[in-house]
N, CA and C of each residue as an Amber inpcrd file, in Angstrom:
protein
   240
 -10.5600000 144.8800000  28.0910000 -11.8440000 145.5100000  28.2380000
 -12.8180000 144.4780000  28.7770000 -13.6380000 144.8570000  29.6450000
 -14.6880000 144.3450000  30.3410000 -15.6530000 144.4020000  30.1140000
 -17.1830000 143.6110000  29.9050000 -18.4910000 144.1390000  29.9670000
 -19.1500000 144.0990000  30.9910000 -19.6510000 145.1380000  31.2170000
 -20.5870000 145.6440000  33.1750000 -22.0100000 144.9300000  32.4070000
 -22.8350000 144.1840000  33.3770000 -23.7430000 143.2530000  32.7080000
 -24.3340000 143.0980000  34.1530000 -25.6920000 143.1370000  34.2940000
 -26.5800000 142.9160000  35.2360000 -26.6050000 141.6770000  35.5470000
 -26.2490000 140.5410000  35.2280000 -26.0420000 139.2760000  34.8200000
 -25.0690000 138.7230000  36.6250000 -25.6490000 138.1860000  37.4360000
 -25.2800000 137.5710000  38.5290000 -24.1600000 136.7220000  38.1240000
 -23.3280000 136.3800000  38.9230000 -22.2970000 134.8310000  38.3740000
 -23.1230000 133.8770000  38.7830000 -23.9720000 133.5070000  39.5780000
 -24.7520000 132.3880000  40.3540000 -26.0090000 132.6470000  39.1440000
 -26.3680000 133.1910000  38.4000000 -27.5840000 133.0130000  37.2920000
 -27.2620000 132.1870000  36.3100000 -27.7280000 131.3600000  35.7260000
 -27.6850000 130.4340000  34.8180000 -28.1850000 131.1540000  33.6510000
 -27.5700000 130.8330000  32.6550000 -27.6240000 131.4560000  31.2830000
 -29.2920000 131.4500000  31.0580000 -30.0090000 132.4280000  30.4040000
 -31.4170000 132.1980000  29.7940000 -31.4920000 130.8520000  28.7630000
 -32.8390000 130.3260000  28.8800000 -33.4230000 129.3360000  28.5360000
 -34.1670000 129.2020000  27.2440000 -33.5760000 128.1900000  26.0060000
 -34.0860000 128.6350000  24.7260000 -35.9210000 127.9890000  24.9780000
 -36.7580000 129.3880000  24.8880000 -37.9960000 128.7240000  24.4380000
 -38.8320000 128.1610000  22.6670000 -37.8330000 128.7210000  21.7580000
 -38.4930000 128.3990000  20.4010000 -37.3490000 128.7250000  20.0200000
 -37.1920000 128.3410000  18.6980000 -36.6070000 128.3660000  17.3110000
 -37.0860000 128.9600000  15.8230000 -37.2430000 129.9250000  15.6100000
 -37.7880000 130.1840000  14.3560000 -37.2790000 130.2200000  12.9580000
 -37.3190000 130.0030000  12.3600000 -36.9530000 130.4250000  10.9120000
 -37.4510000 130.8080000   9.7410000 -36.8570000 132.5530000   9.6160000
 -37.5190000 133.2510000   9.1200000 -36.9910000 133.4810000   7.9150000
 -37.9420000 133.9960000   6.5910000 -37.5150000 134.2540000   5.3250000
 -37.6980000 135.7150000   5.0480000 -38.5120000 137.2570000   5.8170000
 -38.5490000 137.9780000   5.4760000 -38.1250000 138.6860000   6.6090000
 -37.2270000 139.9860000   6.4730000 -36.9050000 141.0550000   7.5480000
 -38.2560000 141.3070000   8.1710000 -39.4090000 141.6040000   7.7450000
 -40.1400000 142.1490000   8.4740000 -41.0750000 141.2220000   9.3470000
 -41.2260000 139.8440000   9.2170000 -40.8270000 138.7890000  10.2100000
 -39.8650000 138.6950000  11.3080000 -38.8240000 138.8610000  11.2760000
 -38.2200000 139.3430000  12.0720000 -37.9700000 140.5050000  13.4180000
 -38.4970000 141.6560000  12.8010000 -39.0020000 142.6080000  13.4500000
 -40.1210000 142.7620000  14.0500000 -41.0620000 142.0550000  13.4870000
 -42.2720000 141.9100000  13.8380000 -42.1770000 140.4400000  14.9750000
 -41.4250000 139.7100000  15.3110000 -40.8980000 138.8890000  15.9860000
 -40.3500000 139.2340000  17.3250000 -39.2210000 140.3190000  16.9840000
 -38.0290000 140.6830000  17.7530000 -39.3400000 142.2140000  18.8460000
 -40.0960000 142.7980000  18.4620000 -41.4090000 143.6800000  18.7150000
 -42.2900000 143.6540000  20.1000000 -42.1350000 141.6070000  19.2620000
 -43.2560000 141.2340000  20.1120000 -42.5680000 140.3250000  21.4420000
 -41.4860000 139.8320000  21.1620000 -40.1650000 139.7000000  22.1320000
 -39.8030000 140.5980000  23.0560000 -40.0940000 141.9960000  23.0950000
 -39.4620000 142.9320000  23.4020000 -40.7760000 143.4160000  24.2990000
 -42.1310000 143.1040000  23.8920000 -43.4380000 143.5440000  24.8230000
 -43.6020000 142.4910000  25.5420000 -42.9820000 141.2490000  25.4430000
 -43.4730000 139.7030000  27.2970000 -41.9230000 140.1580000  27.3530000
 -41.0490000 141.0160000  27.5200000 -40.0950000 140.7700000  28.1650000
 -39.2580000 139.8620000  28.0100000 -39.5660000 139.2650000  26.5930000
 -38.1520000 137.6970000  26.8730000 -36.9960000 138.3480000  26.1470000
 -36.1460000 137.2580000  25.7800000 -34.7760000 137.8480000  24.8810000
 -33.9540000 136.9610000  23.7330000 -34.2450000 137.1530000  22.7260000
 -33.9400000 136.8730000  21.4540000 -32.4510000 136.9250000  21.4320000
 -32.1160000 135.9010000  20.2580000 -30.7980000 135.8420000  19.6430000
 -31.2340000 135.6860000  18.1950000 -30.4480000 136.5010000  17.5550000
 -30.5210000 136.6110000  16.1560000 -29.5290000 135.8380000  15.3780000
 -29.7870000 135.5730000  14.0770000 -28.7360000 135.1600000  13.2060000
 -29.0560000 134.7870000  11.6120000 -28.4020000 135.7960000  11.2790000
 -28.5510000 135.4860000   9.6320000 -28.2410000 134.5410000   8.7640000
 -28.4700000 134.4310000   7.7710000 -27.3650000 133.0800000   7.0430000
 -27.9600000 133.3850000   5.1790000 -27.3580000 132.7740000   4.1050000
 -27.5360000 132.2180000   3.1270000 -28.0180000 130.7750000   2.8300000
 -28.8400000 131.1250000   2.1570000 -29.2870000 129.5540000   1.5910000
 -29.7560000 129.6290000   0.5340000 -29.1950000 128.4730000  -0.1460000
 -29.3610000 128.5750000  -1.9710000 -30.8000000 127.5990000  -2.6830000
 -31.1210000 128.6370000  -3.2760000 -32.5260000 128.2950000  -3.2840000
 -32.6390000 127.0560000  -4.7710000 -33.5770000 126.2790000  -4.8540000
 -33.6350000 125.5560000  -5.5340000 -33.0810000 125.2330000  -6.7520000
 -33.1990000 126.7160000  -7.7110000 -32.7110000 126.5840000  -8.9960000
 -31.1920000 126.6140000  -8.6350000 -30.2790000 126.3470000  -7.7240000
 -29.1450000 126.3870000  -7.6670000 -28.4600000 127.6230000  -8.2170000
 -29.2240000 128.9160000  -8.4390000 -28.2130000 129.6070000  -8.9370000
 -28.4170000 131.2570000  -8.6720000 -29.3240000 130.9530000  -7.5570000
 -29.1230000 132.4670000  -6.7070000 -29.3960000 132.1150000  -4.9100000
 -29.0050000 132.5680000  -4.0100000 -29.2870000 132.6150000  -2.8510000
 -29.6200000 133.6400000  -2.0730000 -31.1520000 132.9230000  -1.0280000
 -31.3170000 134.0050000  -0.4620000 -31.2920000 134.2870000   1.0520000
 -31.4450000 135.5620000   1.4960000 -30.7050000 135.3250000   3.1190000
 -32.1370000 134.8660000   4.0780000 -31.5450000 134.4530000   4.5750000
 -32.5930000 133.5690000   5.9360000 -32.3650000 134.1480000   7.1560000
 -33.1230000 134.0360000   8.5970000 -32.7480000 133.9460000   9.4610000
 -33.6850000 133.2500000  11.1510000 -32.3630000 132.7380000  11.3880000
 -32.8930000 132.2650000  12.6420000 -33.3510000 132.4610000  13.6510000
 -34.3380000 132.8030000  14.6030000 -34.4890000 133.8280000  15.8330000
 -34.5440000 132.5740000  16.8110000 -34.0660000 132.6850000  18.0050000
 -34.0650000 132.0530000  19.0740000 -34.8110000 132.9980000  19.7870000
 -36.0730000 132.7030000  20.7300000 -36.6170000 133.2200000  21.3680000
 -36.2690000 132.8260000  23.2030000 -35.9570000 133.3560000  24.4840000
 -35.3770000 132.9890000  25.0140000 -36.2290000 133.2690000  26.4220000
 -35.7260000 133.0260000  27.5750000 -36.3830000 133.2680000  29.0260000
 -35.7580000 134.7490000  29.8070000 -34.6360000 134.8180000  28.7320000
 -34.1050000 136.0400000  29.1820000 -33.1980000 136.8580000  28.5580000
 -32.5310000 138.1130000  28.2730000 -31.8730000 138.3550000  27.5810000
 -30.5850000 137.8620000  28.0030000 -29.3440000 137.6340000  26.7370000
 -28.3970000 136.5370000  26.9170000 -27.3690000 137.6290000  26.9020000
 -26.6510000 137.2800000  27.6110000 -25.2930000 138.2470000  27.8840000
 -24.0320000 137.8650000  27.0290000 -23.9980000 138.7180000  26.0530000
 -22.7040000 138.4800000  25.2410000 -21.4470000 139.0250000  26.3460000
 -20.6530000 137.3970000  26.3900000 -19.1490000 137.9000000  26.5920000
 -17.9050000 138.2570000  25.7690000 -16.9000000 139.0170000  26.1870000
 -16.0430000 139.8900000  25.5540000 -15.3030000 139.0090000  25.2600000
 -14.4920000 138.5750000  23.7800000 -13.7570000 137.9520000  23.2450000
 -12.2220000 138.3220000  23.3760000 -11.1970000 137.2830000  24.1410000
 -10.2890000 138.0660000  23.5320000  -9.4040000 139.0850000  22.3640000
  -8.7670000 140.3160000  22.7720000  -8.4490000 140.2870000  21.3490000
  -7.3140000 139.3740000  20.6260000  -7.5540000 139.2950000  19.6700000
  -6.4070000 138.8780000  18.5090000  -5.5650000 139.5730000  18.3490000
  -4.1380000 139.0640000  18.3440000  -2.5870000 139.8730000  18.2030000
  -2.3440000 140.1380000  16.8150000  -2.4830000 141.1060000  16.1850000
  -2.2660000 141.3980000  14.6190000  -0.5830000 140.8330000  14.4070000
């Protein structure tokens, strides 16, 4: 399987402009909103991180803000 992608071969991947790191979903959205009205293109990513008292963790996440939207390529599959 293939992905059809507007994405030139002669275009160079989009360009990270910021790094964020966020502690609430609606940060995020409110992020990803305003990403989405200048036209740039975000990469997302969640994670865990264990919070001080060592004995609960909570989820985080990273937003990469970008020059353009980033073209995910198709992974091979895996042979079960």
């Amino acid at each position: 399987m293939s992905t059809v992608t507007d994405l030139d071969e002669n275009e160079s991947a989009p360009e990270l402009i910021a790094t964020h790191y966020l502690t609430a979903i609606d940060d995020v959205v409110e992020h990803l909103r305003a990403a989405a009205q200048l036209g740039l293109g975000v990469r997302v990513r969640s994670y865990l991180e264990q919070e001080e008292d060592g004995d609960t963790v909570a989820e985080r996440w990273e937003l990469e803000l970008l020059t353009g939207s980033p073209v995910l390529q198709d992974e091979p599959a895996a042979d079960a």
